[in-house]
N, C-alpha and C positions, 0 to 999 in steps of 0.2 A: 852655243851653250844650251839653246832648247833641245838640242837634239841629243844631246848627253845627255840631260836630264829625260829624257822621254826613254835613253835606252838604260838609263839608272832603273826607273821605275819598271820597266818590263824587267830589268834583272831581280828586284826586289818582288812583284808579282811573283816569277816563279819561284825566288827561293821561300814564297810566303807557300805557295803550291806545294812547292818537295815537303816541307818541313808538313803541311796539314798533311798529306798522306800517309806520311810516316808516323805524323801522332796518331790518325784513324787504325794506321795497321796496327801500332801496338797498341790502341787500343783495342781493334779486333780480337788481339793476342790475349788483352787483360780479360777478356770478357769468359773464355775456358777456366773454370776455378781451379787451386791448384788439385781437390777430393778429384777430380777429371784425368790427374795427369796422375802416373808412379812411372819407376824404372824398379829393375833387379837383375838377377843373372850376375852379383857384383864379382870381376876378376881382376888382382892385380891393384885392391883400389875401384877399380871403374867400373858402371853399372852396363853391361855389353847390351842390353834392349830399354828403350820407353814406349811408354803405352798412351795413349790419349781416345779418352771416350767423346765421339765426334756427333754432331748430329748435322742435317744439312738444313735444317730450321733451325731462324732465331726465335721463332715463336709459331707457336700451332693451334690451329683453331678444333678446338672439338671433334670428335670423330674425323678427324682428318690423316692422312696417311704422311708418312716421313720414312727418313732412313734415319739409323743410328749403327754406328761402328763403331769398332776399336782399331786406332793407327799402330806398327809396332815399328820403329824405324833401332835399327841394329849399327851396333858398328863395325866398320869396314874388317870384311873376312868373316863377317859371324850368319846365321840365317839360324832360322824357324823354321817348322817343317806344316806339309799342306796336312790336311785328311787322311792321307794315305801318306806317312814316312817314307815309307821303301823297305829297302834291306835294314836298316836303325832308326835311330831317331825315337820320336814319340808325338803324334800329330796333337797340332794347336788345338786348345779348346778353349768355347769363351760360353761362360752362361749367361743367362740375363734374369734380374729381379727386376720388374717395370711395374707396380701396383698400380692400373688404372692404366694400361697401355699394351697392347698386344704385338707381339717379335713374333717374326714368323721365322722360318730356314736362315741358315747363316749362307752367308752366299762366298762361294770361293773365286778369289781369282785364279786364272792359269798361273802352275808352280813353273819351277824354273828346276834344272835336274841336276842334284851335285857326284861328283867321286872322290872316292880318297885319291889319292896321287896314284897309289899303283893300281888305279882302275878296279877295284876288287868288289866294293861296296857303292852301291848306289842309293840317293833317296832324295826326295823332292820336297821341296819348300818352297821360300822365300829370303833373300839377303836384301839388307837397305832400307825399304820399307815397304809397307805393303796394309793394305783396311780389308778386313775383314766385316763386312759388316750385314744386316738386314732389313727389310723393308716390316717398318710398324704403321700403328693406326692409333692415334688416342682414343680415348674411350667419348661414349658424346655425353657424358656424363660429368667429364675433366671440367676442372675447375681449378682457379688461379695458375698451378702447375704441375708438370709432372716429374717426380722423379726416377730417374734411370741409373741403374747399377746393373755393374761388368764386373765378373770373376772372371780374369785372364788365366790358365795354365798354359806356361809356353815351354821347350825345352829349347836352349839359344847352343847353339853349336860353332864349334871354330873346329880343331881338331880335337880340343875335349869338350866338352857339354854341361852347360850350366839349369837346373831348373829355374822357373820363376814363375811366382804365384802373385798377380796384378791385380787389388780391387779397387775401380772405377767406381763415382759416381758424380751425379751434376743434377741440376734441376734448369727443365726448361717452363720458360713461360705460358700457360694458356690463354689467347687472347681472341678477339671477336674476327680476325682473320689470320692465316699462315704466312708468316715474311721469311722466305729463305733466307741461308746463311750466306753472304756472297763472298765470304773467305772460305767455307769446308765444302759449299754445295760443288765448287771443278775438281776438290780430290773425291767425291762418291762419284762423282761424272765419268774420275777418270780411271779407277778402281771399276767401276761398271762396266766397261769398254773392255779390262784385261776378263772377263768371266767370260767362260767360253759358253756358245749359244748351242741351243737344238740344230741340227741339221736342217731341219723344214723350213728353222725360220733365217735362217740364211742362204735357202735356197739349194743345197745339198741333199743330194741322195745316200745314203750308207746301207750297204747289203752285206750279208753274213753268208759265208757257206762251209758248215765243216764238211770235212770228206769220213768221217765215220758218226753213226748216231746209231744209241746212246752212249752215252761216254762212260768208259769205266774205273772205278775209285782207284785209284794211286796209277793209272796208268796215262801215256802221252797222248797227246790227239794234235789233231794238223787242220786249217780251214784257211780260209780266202774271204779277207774285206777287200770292198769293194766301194770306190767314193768317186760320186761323179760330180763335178761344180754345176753351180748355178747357168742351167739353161743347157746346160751340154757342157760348159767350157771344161777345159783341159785343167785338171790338180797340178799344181805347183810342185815342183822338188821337192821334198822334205830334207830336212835336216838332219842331225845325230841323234838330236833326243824329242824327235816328233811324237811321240807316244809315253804318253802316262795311264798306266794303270792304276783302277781304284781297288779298293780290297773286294774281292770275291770271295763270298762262303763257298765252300767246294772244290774251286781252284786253287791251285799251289804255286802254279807258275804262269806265265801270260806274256807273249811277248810278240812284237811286229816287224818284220821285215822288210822294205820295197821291194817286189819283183821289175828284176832289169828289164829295162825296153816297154813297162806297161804302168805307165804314170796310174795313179789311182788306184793301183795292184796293189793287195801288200798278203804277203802270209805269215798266217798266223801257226803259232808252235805253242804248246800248252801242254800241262800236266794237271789233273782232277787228285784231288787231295786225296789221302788216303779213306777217310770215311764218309758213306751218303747222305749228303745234304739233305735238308728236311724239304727245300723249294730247289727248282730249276734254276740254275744259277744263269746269269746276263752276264755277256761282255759287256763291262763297263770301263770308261776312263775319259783321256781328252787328248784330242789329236789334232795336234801344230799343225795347219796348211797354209804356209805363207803370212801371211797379216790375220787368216779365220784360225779360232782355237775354236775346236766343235769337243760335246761332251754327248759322248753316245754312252748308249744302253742298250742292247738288243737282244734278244733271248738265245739260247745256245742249243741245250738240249739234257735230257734229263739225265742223271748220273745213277750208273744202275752196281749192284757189290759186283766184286773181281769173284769170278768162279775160286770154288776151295782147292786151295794149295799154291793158287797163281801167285808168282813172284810178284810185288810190286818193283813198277821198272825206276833204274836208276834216270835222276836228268842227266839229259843231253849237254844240257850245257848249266851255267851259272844262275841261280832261278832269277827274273826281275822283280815281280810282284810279290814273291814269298820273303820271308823274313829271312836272311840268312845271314852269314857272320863267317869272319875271317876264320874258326874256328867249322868250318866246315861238317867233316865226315863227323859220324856219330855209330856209337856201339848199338843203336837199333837194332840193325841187321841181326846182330849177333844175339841179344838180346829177345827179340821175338821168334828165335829161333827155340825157347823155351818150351813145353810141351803145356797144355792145360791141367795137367797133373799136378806138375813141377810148382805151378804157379799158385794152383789154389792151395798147398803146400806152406809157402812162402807167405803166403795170407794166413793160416790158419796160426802158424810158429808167430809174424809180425803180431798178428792182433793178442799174442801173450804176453808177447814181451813187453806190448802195450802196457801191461798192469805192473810195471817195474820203472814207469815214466814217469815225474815228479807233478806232470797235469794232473792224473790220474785217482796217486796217490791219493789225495784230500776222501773223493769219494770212495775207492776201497775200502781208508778207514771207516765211515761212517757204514760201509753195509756190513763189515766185521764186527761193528759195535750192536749192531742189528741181528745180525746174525746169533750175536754168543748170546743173545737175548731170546731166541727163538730155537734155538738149538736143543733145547729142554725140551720144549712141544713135542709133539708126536711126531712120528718123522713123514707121516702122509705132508703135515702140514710144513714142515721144514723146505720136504721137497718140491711144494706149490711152490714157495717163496723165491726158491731157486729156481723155480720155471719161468716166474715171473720176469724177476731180475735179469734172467735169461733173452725172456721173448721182448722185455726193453730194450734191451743190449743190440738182439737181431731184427727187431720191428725197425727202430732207428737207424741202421746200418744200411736195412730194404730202402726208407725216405731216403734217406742220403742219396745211394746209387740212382734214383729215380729223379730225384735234382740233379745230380749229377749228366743223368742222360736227356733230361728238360734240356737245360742251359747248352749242351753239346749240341742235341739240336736246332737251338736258334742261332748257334755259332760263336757262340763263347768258348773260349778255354779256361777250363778247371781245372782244379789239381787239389791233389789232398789238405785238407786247412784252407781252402778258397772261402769258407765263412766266415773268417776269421777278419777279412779285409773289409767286409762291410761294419761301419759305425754301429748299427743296430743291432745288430746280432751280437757285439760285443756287450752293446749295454744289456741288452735284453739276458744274456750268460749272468753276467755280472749281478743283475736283481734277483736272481733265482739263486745264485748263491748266497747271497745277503739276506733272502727268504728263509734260507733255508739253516742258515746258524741262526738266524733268532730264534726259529722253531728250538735247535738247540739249547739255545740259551733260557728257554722256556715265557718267552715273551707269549707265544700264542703254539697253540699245540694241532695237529693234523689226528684229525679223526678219535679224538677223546680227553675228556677236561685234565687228565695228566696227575689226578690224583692219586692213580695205583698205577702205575708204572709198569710193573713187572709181571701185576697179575693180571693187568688190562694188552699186553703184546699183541694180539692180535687187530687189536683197538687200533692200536697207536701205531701200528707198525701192519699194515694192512696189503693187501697183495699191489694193487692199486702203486703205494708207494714205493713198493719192490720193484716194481716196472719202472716208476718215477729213477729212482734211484740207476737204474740201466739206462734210463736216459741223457740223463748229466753224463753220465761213464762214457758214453760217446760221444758228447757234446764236448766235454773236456780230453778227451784221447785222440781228437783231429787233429790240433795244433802239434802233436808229439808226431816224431818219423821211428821207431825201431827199424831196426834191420831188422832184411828182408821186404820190411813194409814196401818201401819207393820201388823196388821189383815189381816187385807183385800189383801194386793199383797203377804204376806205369803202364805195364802191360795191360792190364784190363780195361783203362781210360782209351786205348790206341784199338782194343777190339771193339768185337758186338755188344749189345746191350744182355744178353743171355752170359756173357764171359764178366761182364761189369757186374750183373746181378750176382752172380756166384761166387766170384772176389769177394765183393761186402759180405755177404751171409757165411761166409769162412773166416773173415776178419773179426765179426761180432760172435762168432762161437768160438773161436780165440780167446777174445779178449774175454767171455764169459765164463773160460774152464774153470783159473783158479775158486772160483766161487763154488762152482757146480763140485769140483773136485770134495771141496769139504762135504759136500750135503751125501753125494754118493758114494765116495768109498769109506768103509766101517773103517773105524780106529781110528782115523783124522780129526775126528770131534772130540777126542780124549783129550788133546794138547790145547783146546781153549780152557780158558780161565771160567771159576762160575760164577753166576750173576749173583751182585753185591752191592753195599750201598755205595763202591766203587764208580760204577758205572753211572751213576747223573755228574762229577766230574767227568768221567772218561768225555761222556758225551758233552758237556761245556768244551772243555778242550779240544775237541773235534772241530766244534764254530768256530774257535779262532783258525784254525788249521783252514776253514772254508772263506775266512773273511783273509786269510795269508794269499790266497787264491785269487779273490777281489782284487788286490793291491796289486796283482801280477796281470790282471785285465783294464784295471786303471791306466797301466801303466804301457798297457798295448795301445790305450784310447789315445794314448798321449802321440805315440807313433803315427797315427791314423791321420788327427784330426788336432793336434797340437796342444798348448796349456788353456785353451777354451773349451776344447772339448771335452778334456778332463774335467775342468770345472763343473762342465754342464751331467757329464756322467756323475758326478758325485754330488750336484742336487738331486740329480733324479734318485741317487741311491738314499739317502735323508727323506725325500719322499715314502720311499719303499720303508724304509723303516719305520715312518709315522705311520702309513697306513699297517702294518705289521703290527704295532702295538693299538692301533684303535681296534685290529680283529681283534686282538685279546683281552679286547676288554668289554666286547658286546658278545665273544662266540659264548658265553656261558648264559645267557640271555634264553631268550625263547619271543613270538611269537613274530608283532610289528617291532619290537623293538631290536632286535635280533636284524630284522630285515633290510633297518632303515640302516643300522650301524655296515652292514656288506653294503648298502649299496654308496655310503657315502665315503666308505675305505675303496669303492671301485672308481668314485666320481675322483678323489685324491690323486687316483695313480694314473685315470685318463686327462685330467689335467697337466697333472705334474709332467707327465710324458711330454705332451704336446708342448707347456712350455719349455722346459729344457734338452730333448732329444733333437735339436734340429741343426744336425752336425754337416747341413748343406753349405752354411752361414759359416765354417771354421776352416781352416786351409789346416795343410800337414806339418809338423813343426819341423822348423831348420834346428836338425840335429846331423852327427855326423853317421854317416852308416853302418860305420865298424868301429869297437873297440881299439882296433888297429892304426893308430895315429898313420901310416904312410897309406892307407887305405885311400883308394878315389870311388867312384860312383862308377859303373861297369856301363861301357858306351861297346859299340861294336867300331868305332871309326879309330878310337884311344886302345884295344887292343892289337888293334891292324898296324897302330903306329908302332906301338910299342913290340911289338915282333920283327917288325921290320927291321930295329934298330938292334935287334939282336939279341935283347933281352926275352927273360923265360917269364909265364903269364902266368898267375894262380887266380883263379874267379872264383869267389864266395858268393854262393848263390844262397839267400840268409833272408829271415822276417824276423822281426821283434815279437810277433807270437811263436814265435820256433825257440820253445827252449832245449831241444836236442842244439838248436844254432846257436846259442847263446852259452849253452854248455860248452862246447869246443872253443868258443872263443876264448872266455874264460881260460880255460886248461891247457889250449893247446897254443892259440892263435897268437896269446899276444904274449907266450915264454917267450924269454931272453933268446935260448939257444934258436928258437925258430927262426924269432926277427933275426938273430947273425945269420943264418941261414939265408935267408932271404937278401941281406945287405952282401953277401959273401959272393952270391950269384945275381946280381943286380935284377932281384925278382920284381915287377909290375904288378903291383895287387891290384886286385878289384872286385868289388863289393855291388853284386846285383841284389837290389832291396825289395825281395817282393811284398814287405808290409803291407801296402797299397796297393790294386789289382793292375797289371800290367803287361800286357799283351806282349810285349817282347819275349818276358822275362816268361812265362807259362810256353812261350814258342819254344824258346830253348830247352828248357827245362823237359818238354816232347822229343825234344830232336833224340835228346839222349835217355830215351824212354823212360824218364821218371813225369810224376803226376806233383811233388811238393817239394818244397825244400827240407834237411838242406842240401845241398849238392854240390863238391867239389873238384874245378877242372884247373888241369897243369896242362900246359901250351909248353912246349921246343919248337924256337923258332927254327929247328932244323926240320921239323915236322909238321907244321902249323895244323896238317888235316887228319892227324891223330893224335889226339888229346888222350892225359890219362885221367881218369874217374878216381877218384879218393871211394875209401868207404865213408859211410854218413856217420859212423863215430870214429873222431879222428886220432888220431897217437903223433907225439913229436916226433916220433919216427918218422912214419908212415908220410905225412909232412917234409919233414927234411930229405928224405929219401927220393921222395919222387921228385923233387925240387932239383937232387944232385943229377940226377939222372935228366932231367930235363938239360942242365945246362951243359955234361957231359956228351949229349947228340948233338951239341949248338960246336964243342973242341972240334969232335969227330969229323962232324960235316967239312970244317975248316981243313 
């Protein structure tokens, strides 16, 4: 009987043991708040990623160091992608707000390397789960505790691709010493383990040797790594996908081979982008040996331009490193086959037709209201005003192009409307227009109290504003594409910076003629109206016409940065208008008191800015991307399928500030006869959304020597590696036509 009971009691100990464990664990579990955990990417119902902001301290003592990550654990079949995507995707990003604590590098672990089924596309992630995370330090200043927040951007992939925008946050304790987390500190432990080390400090030698230097822009080159293990010993076999490359500026393509019979061997095959880097670009990336993942960087050699007239060479084979897509070949070739004549041609016609684009319009009227007001003057002075107007038009054209060649070379890709994508410059558009009808509306007046109007013109209407006025005109005619345009600055974004200069300053006296045209040839001035007391309506009506414009940038804001964004754009624009009516009510002033009222309409709008311009804090709103209800989101792994399958592809290459793209859709995209069209030849849409700036989508959009949207491609899956191009204003023809003929190659082939 005692001995029963003696083996009772040892069964009751341990189930008292199992059971406290398991309350600890989930208490462990309770101790993660739920602000700590989201999911998204929802498919089907179900949300394909969660996220968990992790730290490996339960509690930190002052100036102490810690780690902090984000866990992303996916479900079975789906991954995230590393740093460097590959050929698709869109690589992880996580930010951090930590007020009183310092994040250093995000640290990556070694990706894992995926393909579509028919081997075609490649890119590198993560499936299952995987911490991204970095090494912090509290401040020695912390006190009680600190909080931490995580903006996750992930793209979650299976064979179609979900976005998902994850905000984190938790607060940890500050206390008189650091007590690790003993439930998250073995997943950093073991997260830390897959991050691949320096060669040195593993004991590994890595040597580089190309066999030609310097290397030149668009063309191939050949070299030899070379990896010797720790101490001399012998490299391991490698595997399939022993090498990842990271993005190189300069290079286009990158790729490793083992040489047979010489372990450690490998050769390398590469391609130098078509244009010269502004730095020496490094082999970079991370290479599997066995159980060691090493992350080299080593220098290459400098990339110098391909002599004039040299062909750029085609790849040898499939790029790995470069962005590429089931849709392959591209009309480049044929394309930059164009003369420098032809093109600044095409720029000079685009930047007219500019002035027939509905961005536009708002300012034209307002310099025609200007105009017929000045027209009367002498015509020395008429024709200042158009020089003026003029040299804003092409002043601002020169910035552009010199932005344009900055950001090229730090290694950005841009394209026509690329300012359009940043929050700030929206809002910043947006207050100058809101400026600029109040002035209208006669709340506050530019360069004269506004009580003679017609006889004060050069007052009020000064050269100064003339130039202003050619400002906006290209500030508001980048978001627009005419034809001809996407030619002509394709081509010039792909050349020198002498062919990019020249472009723009053909674009801006373009788009300057119709004005110039009035001033300079006699009799065209006969067909304006004369000034009357007409004209202070004309001009209120104009302000609405500038504030109709507003509502068309609000509503881009909303694209960008979502329904808080908007919000925040449209305090700051209530700002702009308060301080607009305080200038007009101290400019007629004079001395200090004049002085105090500018400087306290300037403290208003440096305030007001700072508190509501801070569109880092607003994710992009879940809307859908096309008009076009069977519309998906354009993946390069979801076209590869959908060809395969035999179906014809159309990509709508489209932004929300592209109202040339908004127009077609409208008109053409979402007619009846098209959608039958499209259901009749079981067409595959898909809607690449450059609203947001995005490296894919600007890669593509090069391939096939355009610089903007919008841009139109039709896939035969009998063809896959010649696509047709739509023109950029579309007809339901032109549409169904190329559509018929797409699926007609797909009978034939059969």
């Amino acid at each position: 009987m005692k001995q029963r009971v003696r083996r009772s009691s040892w069964g009751a100990l341990l189930f008292l043991a199992v059971l406290g464990l398991c309350l600890g664990a989930a208490e462990a579990r309770a101790q993660l708040p739920s602000t700590a955990m989201a999911s998204g990417a929802r498919d089907e119902g179900n949300d394909r990623v969660e996220a968990a902001l992790l730290t490996d301290v339960a509690q930190v003592k002052a100036g102490d160091a810690f780690r902090v990550g984000v866990r992303f654990r996916m479900d079975p079949g789906w991954h995230i992608y590393w740093k460097n995507p590959g050929e698709s995707g869109l690589a992880s990003e996580v930010t951090w707000d930590t007020p009183g604590t310092t994040v250093g590098e995000l640290r990556w672990p070694a990706p894992s390397t995926f393909r579509t089924p028919d081997g075609y596309i490649t890119t590198y992630g993560y499936a299952e789960e995987v911490l991204l995370f970095a090494e912090a330090r509290a401040s020695e200043k912390a006190e009680s505790s600190l909080q931490l927040s995580a903006a996750a951007d992930v793209l979650v992939c299976e064979v179609h691709c979900l976005p998902a925008q994850l905000m984190l946050t938790r607060n940890i304790p500050v206390g008189p010493e650091t007590r690790p987390d003993a439930e998250h500190e073995p997943v950093f432990a073991a997260a830390h383990a897959r991050v691949p080390v320096a060669p040195e400090s593993s004991g590994h030698a890595v040597t580089l040797a190309l066999d030609t230097k310097p290397l030149t822009a668009g063309q191939p080159f050949t070299g030899t790594l070379t990896v010797t293990g720790p101490q001399g010993q012998p490299v391991p076999a490698v595997g399939k996908d022993f090498f990842v490359p990271e993005r190189i500026p300069g290079i286009a393509r990158l790729a490793l081979s083992p040489v047979a019979g010489r372990p450690g061997t490998f050769k390398m095959e590469g391609q130098a982008a078509p244009d010269v880097p502004s730095q020496e670009p490094r082999f970079a990336g991370v290479l599997h040996l066995g159980s060691s993942a090493l992350t080299v960087s080593l220098p290459m050699a400098s990339v110098v331009a391909a002599a004039p007239g040299a062909p750029v060479a085609a790849a040898a084979e499939k790029p790995v490193a470069a962005q590429t897509s089931a849709v392959a070949a591209s009309p480049v070739a044929a394309e930059s086959s164009l003369s420098l004549g032809l093109v600044l041609l095409f720029a000079f016609l685009g930047g007219a037709l500019l002035n027939l684009m509905p961005c536009v319009f708002p300012v034209l009227a307002l310099k025609a209201y200007g105009f017929t007001r000045t027209v009367h003057a002498e015509r020395g002075q008429v024709g200042l005003h158009a020089l003026a107007y003029a040299g804003g038009i092409v002043g601002s054209m020169l910035v552009l192009a010199a932005v344009v060649l900055a950001l090229r070379a730090g290694g950005s890709s841009v394209g026509w409307g690329f300012q359009f994508q940043e929050p700030l410059f929206v809002a910043a558009v947006a207050a100058v227009l809101v400026a600029f009808a109040l002035n209208l509306f006669g709340v506050f007046n530019v360069g004269t109290d506004g009580t003679s109007l017609v006889e004060k013109v050069d007052s009020s209407h000064g050269f100064a504003r003339s130039a202003g006025e050619g400002v906006l005109a290209v500030v508001l005619a980048t978001p627009c594409s005419a034809p001809l345009l996407g030619t002509a600055v394709g081509f010039a974004l792909a050349s020198g910076p002498v062919t990019v200069l020249a472009t723009f300053l053909m674009l801006g006296l373009g788009l300057a003629l119709p004005f110039c045209l009035l001033v300079l040839v006699p009799g065209l001035t006969k067909f304006l109206p004369k000034p009357g007391a007409w004209m202070e309506r004309g001009k209120q009506l104009l302000g609405f016409a500038l504030l109709g414009t507003t509502v068309w940038l609000v509503w881009v804001m909303g694209g960008l940065t979502g329904v808080d964004g908007m919000a925040r754009l449209l305090a700051f624009l209530a700002v702009v208008g308060l301080g607009a009516w305080l200038y007009g009510l101290v400019q007629g002033g004079s001395g200090g008191r004049k002085a105090a009222g500018v400087a306290a309409v300037v403290a208003i709008l440096v305030v007001g800015g700072v508190l509501s311009l801070r569109f880092e804090e607003t994710g992009p709103a879940v809307r859908k991307a096309s008009m076009v209800a069977e519309a998906q989101p354009w993946d390069e792994a979801a076209v590869a399928a959908a060809l395969k399958a035999g179906q014809p592809v159309f990509i709508d290459f489209t932004a929300d500030w592209c109202l040339t793209c908004k127009f077609n859709e409208r008109t053409v995209l979402t007619r009846e006869d098209v959608r039958a069209a499209f259901a009749q030849h079981k067409v595959a849409f898909f809607v690449a959304d450059w609203t947001r700036r995005d490296e894919r989508i600007s890669a593509k959009l090069a391939e096939f020597g355009r610089a903007g949207v919008p841009m139109y491609l039709v896939v035969s899956p009998a063809a896959p590696d010649k696509p047709e191009v739509l023109p950029e204003l579309l007809t339901a023809d032109s549409v169904t036509d190329a559509v018929r003929r797409a699926a007609e190659r797909v009978a034939d082939a059969r």
